[in-house]
PyMOL Python script that loads the backbone (N, CA, C, O; Angstrom):
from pymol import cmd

cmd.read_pdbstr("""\
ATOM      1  N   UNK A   1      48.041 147.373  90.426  1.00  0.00           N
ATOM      2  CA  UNK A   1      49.468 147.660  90.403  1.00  0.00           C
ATOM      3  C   UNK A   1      49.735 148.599  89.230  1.00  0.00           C
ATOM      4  O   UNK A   1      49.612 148.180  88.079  1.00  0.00           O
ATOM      5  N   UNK A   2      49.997 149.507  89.416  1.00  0.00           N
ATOM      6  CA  UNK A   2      50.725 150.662  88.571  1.00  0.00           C
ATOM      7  C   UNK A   2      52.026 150.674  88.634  1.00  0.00           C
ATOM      8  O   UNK A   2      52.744 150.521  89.622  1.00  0.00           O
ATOM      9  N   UNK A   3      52.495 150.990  86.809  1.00  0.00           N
ATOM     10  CA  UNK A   3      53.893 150.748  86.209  1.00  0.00           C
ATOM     11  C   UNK A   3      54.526 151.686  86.734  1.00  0.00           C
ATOM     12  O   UNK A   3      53.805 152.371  87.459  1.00  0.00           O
ATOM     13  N   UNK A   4      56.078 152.169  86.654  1.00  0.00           N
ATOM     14  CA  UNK A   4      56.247 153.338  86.869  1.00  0.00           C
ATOM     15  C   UNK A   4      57.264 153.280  85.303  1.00  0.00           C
ATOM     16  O   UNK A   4      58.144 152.419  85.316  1.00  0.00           O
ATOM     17  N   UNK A   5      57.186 153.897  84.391  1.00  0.00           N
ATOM     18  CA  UNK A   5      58.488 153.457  83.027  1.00  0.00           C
ATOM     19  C   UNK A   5      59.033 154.921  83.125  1.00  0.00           C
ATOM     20  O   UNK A   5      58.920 155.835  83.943  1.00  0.00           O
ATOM     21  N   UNK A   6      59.718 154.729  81.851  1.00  0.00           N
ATOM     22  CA  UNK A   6      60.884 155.518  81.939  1.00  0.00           C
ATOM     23  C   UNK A   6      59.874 156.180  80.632  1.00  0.00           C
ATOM     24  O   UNK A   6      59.236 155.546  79.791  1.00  0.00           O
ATOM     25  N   UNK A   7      59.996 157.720  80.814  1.00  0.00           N
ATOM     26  CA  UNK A   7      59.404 158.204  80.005  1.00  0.00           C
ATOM     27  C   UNK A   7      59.693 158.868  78.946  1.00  0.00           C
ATOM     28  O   UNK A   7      60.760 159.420  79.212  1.00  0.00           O
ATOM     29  N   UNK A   8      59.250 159.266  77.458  1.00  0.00           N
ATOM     30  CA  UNK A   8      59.795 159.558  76.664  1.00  0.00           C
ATOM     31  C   UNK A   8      60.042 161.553  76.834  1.00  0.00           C
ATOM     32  O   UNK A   8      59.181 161.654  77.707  1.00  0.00           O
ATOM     33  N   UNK A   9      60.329 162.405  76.727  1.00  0.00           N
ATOM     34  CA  UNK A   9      60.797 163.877  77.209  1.00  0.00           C
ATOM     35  C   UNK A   9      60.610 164.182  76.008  1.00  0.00           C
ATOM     36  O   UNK A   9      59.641 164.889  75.731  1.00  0.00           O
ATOM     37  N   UNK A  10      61.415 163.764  75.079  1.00  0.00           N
ATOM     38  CA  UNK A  10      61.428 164.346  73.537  1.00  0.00           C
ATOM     39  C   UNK A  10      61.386 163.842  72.671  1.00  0.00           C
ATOM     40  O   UNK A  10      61.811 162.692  72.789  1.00  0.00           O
ATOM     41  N   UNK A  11      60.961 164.177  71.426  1.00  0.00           N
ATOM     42  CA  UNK A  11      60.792 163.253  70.017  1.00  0.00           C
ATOM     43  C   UNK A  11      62.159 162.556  69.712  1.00  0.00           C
ATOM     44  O   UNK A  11      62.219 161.730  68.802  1.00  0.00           O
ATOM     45  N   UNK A  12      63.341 162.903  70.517  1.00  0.00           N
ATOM     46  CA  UNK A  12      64.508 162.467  69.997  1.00  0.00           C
ATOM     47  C   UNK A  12      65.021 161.566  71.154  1.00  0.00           C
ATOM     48  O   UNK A  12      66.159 161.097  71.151  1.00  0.00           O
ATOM     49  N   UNK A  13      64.370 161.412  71.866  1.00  0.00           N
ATOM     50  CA  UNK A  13      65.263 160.671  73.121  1.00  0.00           C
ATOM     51  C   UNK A  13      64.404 159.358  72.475  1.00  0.00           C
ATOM     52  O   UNK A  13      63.478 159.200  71.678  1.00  0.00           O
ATOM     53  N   UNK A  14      65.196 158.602  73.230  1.00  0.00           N
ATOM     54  CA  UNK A  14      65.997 157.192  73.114  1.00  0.00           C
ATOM     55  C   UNK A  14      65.769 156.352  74.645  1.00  0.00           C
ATOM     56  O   UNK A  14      64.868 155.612  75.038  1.00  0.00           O
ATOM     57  N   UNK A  15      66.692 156.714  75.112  1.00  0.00           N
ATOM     58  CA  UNK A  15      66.425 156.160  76.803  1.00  0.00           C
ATOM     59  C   UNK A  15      67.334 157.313  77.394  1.00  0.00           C
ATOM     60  O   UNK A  15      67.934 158.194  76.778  1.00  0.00           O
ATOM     61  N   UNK A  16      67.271 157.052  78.848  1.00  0.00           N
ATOM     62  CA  UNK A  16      67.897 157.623  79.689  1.00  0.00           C
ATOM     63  C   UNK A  16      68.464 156.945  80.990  1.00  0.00           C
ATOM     64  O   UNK A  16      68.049 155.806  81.209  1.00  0.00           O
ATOM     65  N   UNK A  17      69.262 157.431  81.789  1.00  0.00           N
ATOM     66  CA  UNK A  17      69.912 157.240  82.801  1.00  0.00           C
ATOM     67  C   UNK A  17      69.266 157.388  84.264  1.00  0.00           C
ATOM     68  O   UNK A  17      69.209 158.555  84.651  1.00  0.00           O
ATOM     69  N   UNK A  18      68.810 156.497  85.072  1.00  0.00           N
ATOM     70  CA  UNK A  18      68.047 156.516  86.315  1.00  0.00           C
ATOM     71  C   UNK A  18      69.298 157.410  87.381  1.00  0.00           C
ATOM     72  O   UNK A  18      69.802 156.713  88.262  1.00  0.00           O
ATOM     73  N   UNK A  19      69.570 158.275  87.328  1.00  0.00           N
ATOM     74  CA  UNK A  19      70.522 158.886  88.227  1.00  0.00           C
ATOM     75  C   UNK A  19      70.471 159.128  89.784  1.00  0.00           C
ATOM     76  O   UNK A  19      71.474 159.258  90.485  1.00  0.00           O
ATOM     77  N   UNK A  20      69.103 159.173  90.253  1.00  0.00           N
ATOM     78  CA  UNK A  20      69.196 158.349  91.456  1.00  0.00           C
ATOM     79  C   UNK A  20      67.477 158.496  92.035  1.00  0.00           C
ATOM     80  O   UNK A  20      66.611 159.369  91.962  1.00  0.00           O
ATOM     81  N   UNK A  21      67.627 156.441  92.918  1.00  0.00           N
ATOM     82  CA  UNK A  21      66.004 156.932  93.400  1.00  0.00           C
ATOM     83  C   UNK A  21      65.870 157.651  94.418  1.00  0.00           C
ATOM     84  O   UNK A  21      66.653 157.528  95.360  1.00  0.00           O
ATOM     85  N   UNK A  22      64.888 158.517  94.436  1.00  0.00           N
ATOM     86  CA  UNK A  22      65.051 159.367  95.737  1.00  0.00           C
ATOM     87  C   UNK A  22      64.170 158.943  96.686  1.00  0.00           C
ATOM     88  O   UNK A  22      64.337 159.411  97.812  1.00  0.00           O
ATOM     89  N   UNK A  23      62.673 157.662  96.407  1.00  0.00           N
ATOM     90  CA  UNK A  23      62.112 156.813  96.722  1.00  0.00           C
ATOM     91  C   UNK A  23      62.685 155.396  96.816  1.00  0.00           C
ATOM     92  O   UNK A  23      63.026 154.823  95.782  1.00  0.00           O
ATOM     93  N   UNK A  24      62.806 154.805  98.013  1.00  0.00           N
ATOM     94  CA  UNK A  24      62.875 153.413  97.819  1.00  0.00           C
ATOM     95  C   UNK A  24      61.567 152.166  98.434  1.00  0.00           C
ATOM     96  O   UNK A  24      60.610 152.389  99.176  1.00  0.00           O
ATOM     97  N   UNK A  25      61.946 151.023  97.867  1.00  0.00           N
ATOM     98  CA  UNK A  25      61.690 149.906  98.008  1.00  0.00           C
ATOM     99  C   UNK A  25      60.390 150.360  99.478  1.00  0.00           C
ATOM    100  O   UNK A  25      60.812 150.709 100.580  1.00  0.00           O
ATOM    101  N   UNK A  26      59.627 150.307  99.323  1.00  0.00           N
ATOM    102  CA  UNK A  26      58.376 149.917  99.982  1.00  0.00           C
ATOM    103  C   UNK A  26      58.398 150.956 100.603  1.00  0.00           C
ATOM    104  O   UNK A  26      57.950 150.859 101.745  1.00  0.00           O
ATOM    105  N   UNK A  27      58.836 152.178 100.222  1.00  0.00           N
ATOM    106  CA  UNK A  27      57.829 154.168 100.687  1.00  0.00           C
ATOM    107  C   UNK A  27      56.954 153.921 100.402  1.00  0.00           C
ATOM    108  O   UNK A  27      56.597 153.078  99.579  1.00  0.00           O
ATOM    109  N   UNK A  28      55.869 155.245 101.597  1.00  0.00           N
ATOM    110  CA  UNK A  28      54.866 155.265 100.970  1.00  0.00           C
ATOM    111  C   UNK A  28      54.927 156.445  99.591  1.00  0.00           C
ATOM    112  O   UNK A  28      55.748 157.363  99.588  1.00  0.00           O
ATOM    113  N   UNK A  29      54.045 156.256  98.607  1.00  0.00           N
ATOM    114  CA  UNK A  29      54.316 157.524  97.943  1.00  0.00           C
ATOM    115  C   UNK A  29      53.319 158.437  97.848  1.00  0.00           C
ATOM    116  O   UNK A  29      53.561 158.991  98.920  1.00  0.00           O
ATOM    117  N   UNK A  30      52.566 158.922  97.500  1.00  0.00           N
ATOM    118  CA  UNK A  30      51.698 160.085  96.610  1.00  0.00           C
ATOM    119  C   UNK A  30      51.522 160.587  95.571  1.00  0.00           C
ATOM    120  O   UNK A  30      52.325 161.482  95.308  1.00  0.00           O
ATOM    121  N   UNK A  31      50.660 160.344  94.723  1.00  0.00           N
ATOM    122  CA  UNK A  31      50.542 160.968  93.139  1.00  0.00           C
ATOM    123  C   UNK A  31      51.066 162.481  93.080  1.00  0.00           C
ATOM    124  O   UNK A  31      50.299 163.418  93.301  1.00  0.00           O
ATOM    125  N   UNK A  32      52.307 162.648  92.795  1.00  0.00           N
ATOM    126  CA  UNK A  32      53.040 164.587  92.713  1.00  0.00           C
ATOM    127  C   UNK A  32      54.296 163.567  93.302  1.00  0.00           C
ATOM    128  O   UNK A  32      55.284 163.789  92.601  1.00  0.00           O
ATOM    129  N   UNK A  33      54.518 162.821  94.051  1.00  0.00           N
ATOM    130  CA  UNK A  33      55.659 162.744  94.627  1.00  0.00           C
ATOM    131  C   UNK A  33      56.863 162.616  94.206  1.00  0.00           C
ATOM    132  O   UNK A  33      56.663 161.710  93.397  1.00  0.00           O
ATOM    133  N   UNK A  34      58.248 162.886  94.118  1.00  0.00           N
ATOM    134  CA  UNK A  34      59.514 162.593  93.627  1.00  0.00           C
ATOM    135  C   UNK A  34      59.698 160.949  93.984  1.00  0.00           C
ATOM    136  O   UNK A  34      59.570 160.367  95.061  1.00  0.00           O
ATOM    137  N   UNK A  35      60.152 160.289  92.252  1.00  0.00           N
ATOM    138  CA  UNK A  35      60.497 158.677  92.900  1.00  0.00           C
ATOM    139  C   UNK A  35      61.877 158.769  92.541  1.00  0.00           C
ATOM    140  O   UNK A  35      62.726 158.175  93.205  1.00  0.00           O
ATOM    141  N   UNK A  36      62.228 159.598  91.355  1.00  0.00           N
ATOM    142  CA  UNK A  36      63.646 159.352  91.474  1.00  0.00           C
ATOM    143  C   UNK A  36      64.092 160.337  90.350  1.00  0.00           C
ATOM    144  O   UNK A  36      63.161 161.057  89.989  1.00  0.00           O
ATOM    145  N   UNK A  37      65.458 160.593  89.600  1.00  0.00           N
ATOM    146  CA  UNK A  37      65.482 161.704  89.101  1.00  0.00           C
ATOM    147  C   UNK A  37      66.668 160.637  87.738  1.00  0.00           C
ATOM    148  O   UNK A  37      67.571 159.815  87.893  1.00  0.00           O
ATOM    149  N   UNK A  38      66.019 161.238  86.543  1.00  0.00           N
ATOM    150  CA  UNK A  38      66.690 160.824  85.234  1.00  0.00           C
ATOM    151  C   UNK A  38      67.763 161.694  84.583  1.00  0.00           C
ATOM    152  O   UNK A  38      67.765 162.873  84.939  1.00  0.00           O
ATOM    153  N   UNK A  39      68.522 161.373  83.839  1.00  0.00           N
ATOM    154  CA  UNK A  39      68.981 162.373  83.135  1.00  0.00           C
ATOM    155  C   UNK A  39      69.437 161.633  81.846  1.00  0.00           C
ATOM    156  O   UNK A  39      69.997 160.538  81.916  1.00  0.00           O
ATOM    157  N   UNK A  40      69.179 162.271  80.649  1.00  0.00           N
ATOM    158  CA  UNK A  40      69.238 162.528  79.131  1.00  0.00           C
ATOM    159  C   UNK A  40      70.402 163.079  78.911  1.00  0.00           C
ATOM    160  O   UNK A  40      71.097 163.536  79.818  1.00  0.00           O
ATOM    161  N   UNK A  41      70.781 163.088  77.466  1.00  0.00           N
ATOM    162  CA  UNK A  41      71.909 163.588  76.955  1.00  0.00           C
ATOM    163  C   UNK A  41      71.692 165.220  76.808  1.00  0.00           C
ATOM    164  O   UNK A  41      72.556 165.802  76.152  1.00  0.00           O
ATOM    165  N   UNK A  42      70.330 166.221  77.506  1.00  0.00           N
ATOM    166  CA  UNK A  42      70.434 167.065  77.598  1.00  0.00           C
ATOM    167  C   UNK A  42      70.294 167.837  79.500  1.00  0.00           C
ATOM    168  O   UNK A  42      70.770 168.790  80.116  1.00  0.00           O
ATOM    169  N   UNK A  43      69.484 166.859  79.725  1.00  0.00           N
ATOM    170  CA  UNK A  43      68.481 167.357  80.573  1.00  0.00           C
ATOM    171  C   UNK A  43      68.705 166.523  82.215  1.00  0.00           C
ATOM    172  O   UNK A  43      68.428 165.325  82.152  1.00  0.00           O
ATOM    173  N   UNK A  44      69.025 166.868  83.205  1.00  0.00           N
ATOM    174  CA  UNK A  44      68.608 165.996  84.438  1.00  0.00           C
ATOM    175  C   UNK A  44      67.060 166.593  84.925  1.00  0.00           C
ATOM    176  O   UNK A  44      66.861 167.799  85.071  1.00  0.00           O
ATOM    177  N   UNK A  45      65.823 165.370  85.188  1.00  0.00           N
ATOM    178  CA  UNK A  45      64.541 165.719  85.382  1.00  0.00           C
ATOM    179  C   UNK A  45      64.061 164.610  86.554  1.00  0.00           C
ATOM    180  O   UNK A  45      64.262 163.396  86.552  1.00  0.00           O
ATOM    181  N   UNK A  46      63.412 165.371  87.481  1.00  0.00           N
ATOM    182  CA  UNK A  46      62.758 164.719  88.436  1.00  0.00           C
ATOM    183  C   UNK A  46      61.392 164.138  88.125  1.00  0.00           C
ATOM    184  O   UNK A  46      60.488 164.959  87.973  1.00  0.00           O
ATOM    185  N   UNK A  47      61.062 162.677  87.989  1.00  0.00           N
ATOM    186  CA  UNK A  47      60.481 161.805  87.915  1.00  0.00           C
ATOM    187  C   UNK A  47      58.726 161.317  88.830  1.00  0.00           C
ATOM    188  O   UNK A  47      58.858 160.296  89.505  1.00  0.00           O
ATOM    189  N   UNK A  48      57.506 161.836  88.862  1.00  0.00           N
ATOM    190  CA  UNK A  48      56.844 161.802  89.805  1.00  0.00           C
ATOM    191  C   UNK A  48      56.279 161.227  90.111  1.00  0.00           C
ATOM    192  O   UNK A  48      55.888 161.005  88.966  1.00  0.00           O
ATOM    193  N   UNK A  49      55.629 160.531  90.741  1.00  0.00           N
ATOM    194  CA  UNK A  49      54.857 159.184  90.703  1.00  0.00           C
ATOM    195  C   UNK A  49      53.160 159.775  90.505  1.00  0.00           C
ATOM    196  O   UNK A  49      52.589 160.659  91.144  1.00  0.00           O
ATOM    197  N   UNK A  50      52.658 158.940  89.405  1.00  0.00           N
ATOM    198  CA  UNK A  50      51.502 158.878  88.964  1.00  0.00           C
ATOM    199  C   UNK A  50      50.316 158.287  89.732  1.00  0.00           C
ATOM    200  O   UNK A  50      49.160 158.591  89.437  1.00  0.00           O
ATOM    201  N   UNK A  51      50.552 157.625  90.506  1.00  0.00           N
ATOM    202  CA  UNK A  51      49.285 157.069  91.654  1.00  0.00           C
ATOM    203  C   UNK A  51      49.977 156.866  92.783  1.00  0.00           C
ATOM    204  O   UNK A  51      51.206 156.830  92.822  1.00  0.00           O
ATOM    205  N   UNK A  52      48.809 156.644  94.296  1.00  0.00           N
ATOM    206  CA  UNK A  52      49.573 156.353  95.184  1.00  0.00           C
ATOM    207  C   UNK A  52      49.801 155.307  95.697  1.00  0.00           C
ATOM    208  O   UNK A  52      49.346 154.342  95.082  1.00  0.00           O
ATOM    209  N   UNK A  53      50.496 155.033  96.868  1.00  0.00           N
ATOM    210  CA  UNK A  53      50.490 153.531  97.375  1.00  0.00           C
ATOM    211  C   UNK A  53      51.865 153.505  97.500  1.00  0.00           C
ATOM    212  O   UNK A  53      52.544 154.531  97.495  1.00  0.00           O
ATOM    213  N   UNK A  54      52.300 152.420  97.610  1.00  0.00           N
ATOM    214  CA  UNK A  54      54.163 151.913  97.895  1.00  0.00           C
ATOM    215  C   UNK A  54      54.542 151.307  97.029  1.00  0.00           C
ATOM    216  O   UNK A  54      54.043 150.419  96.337  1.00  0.00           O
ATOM    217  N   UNK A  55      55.937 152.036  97.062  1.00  0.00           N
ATOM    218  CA  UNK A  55      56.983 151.359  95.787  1.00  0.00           C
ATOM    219  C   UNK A  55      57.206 150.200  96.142  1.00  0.00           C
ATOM    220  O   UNK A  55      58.068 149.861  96.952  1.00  0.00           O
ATOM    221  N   UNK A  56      56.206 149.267  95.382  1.00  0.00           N
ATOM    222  CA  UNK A  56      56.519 147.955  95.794  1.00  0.00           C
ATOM    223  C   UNK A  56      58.130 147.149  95.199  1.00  0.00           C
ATOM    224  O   UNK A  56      58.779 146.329  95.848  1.00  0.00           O
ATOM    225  N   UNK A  57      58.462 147.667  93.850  1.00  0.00           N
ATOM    226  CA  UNK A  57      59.497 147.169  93.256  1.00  0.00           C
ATOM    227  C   UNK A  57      60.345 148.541  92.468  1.00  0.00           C
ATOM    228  O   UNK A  57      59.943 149.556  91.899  1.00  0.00           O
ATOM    229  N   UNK A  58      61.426 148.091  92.710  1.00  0.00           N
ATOM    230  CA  UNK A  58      62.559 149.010  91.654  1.00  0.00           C
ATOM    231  C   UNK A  58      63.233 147.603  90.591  1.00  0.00           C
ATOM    232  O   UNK A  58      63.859 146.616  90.977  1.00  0.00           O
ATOM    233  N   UNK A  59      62.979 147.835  89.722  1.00  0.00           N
ATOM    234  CA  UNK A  59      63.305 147.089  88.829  1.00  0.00           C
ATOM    235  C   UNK A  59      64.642 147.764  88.046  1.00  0.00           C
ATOM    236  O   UNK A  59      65.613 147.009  87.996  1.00  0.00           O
ATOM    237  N   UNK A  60      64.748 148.606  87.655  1.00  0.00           N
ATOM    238  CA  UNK A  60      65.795 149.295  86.895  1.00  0.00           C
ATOM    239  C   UNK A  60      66.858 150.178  88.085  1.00  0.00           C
ATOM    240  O   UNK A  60      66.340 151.050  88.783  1.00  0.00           O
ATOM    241  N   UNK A  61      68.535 149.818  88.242  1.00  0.00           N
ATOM    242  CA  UNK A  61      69.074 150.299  89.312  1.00  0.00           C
ATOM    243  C   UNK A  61      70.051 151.994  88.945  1.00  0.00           C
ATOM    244  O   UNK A  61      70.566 152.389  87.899  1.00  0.00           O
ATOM    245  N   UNK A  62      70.009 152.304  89.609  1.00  0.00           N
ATOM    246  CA  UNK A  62      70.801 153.770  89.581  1.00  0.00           C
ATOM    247  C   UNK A  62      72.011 153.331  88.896  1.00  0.00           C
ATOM    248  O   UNK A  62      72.836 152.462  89.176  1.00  0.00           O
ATOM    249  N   UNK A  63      71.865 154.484  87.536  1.00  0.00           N
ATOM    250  CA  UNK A  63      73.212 154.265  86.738  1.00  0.00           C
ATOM    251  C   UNK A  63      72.995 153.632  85.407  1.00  0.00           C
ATOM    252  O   UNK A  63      73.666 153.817  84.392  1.00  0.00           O
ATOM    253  N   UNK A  64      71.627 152.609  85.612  1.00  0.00           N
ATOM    254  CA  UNK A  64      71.151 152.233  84.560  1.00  0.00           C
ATOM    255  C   UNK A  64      70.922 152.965  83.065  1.00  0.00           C
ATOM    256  O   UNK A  64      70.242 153.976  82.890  1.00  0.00           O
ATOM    257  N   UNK A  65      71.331 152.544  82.480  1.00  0.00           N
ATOM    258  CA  UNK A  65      70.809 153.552  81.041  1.00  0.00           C
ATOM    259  C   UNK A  65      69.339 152.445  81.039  1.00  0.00           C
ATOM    260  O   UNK A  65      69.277 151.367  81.630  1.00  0.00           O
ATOM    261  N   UNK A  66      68.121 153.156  80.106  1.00  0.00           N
ATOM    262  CA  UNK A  66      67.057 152.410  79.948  1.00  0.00           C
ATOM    263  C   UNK A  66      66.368 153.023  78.749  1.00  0.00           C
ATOM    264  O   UNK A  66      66.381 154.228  78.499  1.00  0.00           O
ATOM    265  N   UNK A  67      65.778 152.111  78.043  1.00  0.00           N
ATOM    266  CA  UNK A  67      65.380 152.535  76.939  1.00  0.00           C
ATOM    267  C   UNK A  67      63.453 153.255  77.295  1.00  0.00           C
ATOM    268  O   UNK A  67      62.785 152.790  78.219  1.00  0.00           O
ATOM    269  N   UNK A  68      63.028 154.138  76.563  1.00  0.00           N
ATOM    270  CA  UNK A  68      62.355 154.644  76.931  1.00  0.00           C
ATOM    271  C   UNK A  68      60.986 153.973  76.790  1.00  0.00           C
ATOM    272  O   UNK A  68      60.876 153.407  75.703  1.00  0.00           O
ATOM    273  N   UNK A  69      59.938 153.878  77.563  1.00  0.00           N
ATOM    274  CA  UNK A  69      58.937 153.134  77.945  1.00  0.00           C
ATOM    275  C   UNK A  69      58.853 151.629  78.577  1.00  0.00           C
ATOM    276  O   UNK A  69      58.056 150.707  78.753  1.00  0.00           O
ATOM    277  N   UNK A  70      60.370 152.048  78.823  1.00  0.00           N
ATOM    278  CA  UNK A  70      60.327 150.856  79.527  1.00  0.00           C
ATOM    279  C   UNK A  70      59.792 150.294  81.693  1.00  0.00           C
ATOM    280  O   UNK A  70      59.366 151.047  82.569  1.00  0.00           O
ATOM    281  N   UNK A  71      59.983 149.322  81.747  1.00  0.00           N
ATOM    282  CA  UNK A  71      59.105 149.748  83.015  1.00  0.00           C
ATOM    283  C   UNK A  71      60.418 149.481  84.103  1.00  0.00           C
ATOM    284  O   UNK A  71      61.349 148.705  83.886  1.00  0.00           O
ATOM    285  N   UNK A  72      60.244 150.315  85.300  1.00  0.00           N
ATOM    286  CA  UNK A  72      61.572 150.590  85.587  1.00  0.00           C
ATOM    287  C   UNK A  72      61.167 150.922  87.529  1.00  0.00           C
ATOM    288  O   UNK A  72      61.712 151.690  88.321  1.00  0.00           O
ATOM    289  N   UNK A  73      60.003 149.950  87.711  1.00  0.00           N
ATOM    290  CA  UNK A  73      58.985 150.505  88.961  1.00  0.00           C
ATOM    291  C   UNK A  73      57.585 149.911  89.082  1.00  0.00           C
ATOM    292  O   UNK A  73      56.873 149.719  88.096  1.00  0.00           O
ATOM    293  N   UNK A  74      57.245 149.646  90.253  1.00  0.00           N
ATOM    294  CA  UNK A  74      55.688 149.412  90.529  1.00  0.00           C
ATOM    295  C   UNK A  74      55.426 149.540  91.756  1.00  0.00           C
ATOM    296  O   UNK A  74      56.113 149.261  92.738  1.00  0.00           O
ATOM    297  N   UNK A  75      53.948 150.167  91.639  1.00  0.00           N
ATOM    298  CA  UNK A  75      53.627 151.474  92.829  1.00  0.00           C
ATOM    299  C   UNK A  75      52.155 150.487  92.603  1.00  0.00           C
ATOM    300  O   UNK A  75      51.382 150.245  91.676  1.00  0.00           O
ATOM    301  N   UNK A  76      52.318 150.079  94.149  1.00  0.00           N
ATOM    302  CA  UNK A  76      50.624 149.157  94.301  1.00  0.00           C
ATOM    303  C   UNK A  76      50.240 149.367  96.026  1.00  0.00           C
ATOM    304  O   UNK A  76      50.929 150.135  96.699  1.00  0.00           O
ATOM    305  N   UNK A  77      49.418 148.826  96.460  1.00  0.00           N
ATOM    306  CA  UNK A  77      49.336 149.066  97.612  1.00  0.00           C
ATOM    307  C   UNK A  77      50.039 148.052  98.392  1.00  0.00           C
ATOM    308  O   UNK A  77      50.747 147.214  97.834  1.00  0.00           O
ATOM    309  N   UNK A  78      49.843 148.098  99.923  1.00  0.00           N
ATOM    310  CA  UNK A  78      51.103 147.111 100.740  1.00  0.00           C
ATOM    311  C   UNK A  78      50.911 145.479 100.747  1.00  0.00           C
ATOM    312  O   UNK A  78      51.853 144.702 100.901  1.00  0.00           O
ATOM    313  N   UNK A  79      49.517 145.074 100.550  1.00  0.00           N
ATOM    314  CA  UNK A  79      49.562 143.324 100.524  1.00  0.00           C
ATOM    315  C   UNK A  79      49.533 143.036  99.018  1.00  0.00           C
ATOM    316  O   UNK A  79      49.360 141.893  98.595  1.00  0.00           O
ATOM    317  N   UNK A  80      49.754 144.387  98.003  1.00  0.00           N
ATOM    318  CA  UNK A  80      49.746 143.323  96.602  1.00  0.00           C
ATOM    319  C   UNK A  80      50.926 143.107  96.397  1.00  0.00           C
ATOM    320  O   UNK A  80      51.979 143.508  96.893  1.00  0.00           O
ATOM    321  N   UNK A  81      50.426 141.881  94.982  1.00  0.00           N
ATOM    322  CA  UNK A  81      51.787 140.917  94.952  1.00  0.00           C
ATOM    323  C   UNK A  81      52.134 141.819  93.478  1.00  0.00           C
ATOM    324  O   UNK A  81      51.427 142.592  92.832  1.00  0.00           O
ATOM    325  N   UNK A  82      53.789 141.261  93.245  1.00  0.00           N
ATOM    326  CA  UNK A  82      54.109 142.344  91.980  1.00  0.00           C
ATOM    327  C   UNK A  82      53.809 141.106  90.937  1.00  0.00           C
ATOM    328  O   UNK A  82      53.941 139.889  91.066  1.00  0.00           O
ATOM    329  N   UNK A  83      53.418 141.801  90.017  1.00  0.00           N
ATOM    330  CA  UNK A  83      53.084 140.435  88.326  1.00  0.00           C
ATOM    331  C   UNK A  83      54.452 140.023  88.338  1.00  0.00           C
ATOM    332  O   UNK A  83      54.853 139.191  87.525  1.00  0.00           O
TER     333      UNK A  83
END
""", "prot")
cmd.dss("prot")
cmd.show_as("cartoon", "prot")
cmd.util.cbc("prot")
cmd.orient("prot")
């Protein structure tokens, strides 16, 4: 099971805003793929998923502010269970 967190952009960010998933709840995805798109107090940035398999969980919801490294997603294959 692979995390999906909220990632840090700049030495100065803090967290950011999940502005919307563009992946949901049990897609399949692809390592390059769009899961959802953030935006910072500078920047709106599209989000990609790092391994493949299905979004097994969205943990963090659109609109959310989130602090950065936090985990906000998990991308596993279809019979695993989420921790």
């Amino acid at each position: 099971m692979d995390k999906v967190i909220m990632p840090k952009l700049g030495p100065d960010m803090e967290s950011g805003t999940i502005q919307k998933w563009i992946k949901k709840e049990g897609d399949k995805v692809a390592a390059g793929d769009v899961l959802l798109e953030i935006m910072t107090d500078k920047v709106t940035m599209e989000i990609e998923a790092t391994s493949s398999g299905y979004l097994k969980k969205i943990v963090c919801a659109e609109g959310e502010e989130v602090p950065v490294t936090t985990v906000i997603g998990y991308i596993g294959e279809k019979n695993e269970k989420i921790p």
